[in-house]
C-alpha positions, 0 to 999 in steps of 0.5 A: 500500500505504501509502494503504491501511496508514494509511486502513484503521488510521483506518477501525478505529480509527473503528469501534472507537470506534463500537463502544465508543459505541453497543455496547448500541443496537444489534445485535451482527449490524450491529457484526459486519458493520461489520467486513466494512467493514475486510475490504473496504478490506485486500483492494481499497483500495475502501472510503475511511475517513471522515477522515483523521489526515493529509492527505497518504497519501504520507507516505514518497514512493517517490522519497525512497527516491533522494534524497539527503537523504529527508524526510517529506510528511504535509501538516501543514506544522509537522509536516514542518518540525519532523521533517524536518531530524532525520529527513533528517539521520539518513537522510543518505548518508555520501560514497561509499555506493551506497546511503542509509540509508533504502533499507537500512531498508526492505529490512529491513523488508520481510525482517521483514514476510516473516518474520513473515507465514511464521511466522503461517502457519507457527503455523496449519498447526501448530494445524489439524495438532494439531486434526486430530490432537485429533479423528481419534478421534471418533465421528459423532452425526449427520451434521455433528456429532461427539462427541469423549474429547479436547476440552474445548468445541464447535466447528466446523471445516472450511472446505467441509464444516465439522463440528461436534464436541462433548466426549463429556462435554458435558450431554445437557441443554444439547446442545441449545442448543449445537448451534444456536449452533454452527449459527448459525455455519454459516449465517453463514458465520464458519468463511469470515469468521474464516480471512479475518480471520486471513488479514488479519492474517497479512499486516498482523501488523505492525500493533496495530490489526489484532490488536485487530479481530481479537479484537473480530471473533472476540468479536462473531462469538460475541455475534451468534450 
């Protein structure tokens, strides 16, 4: 878990810059689907990143979890001898305790993690209930697509049977236009590929790298259509 944590921030942060670097030479579809690249290495650990920040993966080895005195491995040897005596001193046992301060730590954060992926979930049950909610009122246009007194923009939703619905106030003359943007979604199958990447976030919510890609996805989903 942590191999995959530390490669796939480094494979983000590569991409960000790639990004960054050629976002006006080359298409929006190819930087869009360069993030499928990011989805892959979350869900199998398959995808390796392109180099690395440390040479070592195993920065906090399990075993250190036991040891009397745990230390770091990032394979920087200056590095680990200049953080190791602070860090092993502070994670030291005191006389007599079952357990070693780093072990307590990490059942911690590991209650937080539960924590905070419940609450993502939590905010997302909450937000499809209030678009349902928003839309149970609507009137079909067509089928697949709905018009709406209570939403100010268009958008999809459903996961199998996705819906398109407009505002009952949208322009008769620009309809047009929005409806094949709103179909170019259904056909690249973003109302799959978004859940995914909240799905990816709900489980690494801890990581700031993550919650930038998924920005940058949803605005890249919208450019490339």
């Amino acid at each position: 878990m942590k191999e995959i944590l530390i490669t796939s921030s480094v494979l983000i942060l590569a991409l960000l810059v790639l990004r960054l670097v050629f976002a006006k030479k080359v298409s929006r579809r190819l930087i869009y689907g360069a993030w499928v690249l990011v989805a892959l290495r979350l869900l199998f650990g398959g995808i390796e990143a392109p180099f690395s920040l440390l040479p070592s993966s195993e920065l906090i080895p399990p075993e250190s979890l036991f040891d009397q005195a745990p230390d770091l491995h990032s394979g920087i040897s200056g590095i680990d001898d200049a953080v190791n005596p602070i860090y092993s001193e502070s994670l030291r046992p005191t006389p007599g305790a079952s357990v070693n301060p780093l072990q307590v730590w990490v059942a911690v954060f590991a209650n937080l993690w539960l924590l905070g992926m419940a609450a993502m979930a939590v905010w997302a049950l909450i937000s499809c209930l209030r678009i349902r909610r928003q839309v149970r009122e609507s009137v079909p246009l067509e089928p697949g697509i709905f018009l709406c007194d209570r939403i100010d923009s268009p958008f999809l939703f459903g996961l199998f049977r996705p819906v398109i619905y407009l505002p009952s106030g949208l322009d008769e003359s620009i309809r047009g236009h929005v409806l094949a943007h709103e179909r170019a979604h259904i056909r690249r199958r973003d109302h799959w590929w978004k859940p995914l990447g909240f799905l990816l976030l709900t489980i690494h919510w801890f990581n700031p790298a993550l919650w930038l890609c998924y920005v940058l996805l949803c605005r890249d989903i919208e450019l490339a259509c």
